[in-house]
DOLUM-204099 format. One record per residue (C-alpha): residue in one letter; x, y, z. Coordinates in steps of 0.001 Angstrom, whole numbers, padded with zeros to 6 digits, always signed. Example, Ala and Ser with C-alpha at 12.3 -4.5 7.8 and 13.67 -1.06 7.14 Angstrom:
2
A+012300-004500+007800S+013670-001060+007140
//
This chain:
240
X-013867+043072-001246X-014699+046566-001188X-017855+047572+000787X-020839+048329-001141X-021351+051989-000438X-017774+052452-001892X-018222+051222-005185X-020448+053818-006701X-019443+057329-006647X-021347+060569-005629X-022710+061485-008753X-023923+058238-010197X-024919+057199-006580X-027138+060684-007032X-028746+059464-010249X-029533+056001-009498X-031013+056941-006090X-032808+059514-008487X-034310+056589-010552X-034782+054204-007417X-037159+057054-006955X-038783+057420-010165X-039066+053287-010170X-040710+053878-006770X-043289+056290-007455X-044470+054260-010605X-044596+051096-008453X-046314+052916-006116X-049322+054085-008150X-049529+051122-010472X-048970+048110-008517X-049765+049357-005082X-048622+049304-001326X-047943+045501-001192X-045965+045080-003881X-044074+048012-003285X-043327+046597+000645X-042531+042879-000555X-039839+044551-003117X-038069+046608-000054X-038220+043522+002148X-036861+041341-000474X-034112+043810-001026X-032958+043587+002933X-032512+040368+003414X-030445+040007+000550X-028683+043061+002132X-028364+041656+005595X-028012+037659+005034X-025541+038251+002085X-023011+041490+003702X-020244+041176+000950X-022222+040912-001948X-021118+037062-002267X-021530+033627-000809X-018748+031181+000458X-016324+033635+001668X-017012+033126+005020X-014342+031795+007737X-016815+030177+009699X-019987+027693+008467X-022752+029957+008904X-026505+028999+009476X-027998+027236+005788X-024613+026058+004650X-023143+022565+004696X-019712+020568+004833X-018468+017061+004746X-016581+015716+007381X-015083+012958+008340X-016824+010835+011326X-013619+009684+014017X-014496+006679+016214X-013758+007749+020217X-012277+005340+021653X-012366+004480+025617X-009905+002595+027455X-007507-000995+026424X-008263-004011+025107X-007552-007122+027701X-003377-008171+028192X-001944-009731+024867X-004291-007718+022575X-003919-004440+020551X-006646-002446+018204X-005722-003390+014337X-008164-001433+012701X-011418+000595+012842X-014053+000839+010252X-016764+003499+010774X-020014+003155+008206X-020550+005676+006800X-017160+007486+006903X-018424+010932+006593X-021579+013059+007196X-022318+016195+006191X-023214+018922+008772X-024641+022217+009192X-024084+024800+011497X-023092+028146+013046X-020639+027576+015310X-017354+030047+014823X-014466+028421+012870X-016155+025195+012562X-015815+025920+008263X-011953+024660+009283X-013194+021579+011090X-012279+018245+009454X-014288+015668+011397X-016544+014947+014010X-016073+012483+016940X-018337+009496+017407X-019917+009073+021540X-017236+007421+023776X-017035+003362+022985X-015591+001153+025595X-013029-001336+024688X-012190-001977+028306X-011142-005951+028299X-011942-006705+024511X-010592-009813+022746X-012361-009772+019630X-014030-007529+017309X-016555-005345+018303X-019382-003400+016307X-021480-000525+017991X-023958+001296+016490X-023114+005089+018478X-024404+008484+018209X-022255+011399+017185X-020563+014373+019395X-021600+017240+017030X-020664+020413+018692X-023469+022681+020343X-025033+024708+017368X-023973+021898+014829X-026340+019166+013784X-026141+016168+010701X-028677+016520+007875X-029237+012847+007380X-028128+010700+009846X-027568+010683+013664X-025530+007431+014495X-023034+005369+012763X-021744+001891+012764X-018113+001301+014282X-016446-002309+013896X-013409-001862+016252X-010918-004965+015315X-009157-006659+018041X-006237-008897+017579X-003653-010961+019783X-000591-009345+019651X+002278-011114+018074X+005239-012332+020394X+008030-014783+021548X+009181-016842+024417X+012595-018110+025188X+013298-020852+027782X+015875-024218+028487X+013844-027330+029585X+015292-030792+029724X+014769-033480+027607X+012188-036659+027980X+012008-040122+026794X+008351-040951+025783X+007719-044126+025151X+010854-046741+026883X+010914-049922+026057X+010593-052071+029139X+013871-053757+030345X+016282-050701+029019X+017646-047918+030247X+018511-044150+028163X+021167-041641+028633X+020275-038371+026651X+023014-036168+025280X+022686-033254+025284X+020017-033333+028581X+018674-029799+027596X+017519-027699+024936X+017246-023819+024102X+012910-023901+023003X+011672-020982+021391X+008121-020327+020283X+006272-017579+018523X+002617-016381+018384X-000233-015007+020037X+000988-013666+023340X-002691-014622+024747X-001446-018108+023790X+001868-018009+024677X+001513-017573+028138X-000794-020579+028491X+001648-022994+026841X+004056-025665+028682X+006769-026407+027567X+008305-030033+027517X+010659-031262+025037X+010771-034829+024681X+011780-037631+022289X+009888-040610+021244X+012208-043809+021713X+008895-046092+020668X+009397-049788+019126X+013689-049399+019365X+015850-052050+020530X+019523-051504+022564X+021926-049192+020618X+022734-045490+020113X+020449-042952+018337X+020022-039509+016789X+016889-038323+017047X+014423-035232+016874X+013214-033505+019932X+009597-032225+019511X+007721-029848+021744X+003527-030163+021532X+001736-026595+021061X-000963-025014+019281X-001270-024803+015342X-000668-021405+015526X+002605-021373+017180X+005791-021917+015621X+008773-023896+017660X+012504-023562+017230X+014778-025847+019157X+018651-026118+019549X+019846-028679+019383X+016775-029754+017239X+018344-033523+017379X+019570-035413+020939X+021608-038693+021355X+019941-041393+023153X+021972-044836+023954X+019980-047289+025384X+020934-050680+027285X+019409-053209+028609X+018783-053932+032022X+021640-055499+034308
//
């Protein structure tokens, strides 16, 4: 934009400071001193606050404007082994600020205060203030509501245990072929590492003779088994 002293030229600069005059003088004598002063001081702020002639153009956010942002949730150290951050939900997701601060007009967000997640294992909801940058400051609120969502992570465990008889009937004996299985089990890690593993089959109520049957591992609803073999020979005899 061209400055304003280069838009008018010499001689019609001439005749309108001519009838600035004119407008002056009348002012002057028929509406007096204070008018007169309140017109010129009206006239330099508009000069001063407004230096291109127009509003918006600036790089910056200058003092009296505004701009919605984005609010970021800061987050400060892990969540305890075996869990990971799914999600976080900050209420409400953007402010609007005001401020002065150089380049901030290019700014996208503003950070919440530090929140802690040292050792978490569930969700967690904080009500936290905001880092607004020196000069900057939020026209309606000052802290927001984060819900940080914390979740077991998802894994798997591989490992050969042998084979148990629950349940022998008294005066018989078992042989189990094969004597060991390959036991794998998915779910929560958190989980995972507190299950034992013990594959066993239930021989319960059967007589002398030779038998197929399923090997079963005990764990947690939540965490799924797969076993090879999944089925065992037992042969049992009586007692010499």
């Amino acid at each position: 934009m061209l400055p304003k002293e280069s838009l008018l030229s010499p001689h019609l600069r001439s005749r309108v400071t001519s009838a600035l005059r004119a407008v002056a003088r009348f002012l002057f004598h028929t509406l007096g001193v204070r008018f007169l002063l309140a017109l010129i001081s009206a006239f330099a702020l508009w000069w001063y606050v407004v230096p291109d002639g127009s509003t918006g153009n600036s790089p910056g956010l200058a003092t009296g404007s505004y701009r919605t942002v984005a609010v970021v949730a800061q987050l400060r150290g892990n969540p305890a082994d075996g869990y990971a951050v799914t999600s976080v939900l900050v209420a409400p997701p953007t402010i609007t600020i005001q401020g002065a601060v150089p380049g901030l007009g290019d700014a996208n967000s503003i950070n919440t205060a530090p929140i802690d997640i040292t050792g978490a294992t569930s969700t967690l909801t904080r009500v936290i203030g905001l880092d607004l940058p020196l000069g900057v400051s939020s026209t309606t609120i000052s802290t927001v509501t984060v819900s940080i969502y914390v979740a077991p992570l998802q894994g798997k465990v591989n490992t050969t245990a042998p084979v148990t008889l629950n349940n022998l009937p008294a005066k018989l004996t078992a042989a189990i072929s094969p004597t060991t299985v390959s036991v794998t089990l998915k779910g929560p890690l958190p989980k995972l590492n507190t299950v034992e593993i013990h594959p066993f089959v239930d021989v319960s109520g059967l007589v002398a003779g030779s038998y197929v049957l399923p090997v079963q591992v005990t764990v947690p609803a939540d965490i799924g088994v797969q076993i090879s073999p999944a089925d065992v020979t037992v042969t049992l005899t009586p007692l010499a």
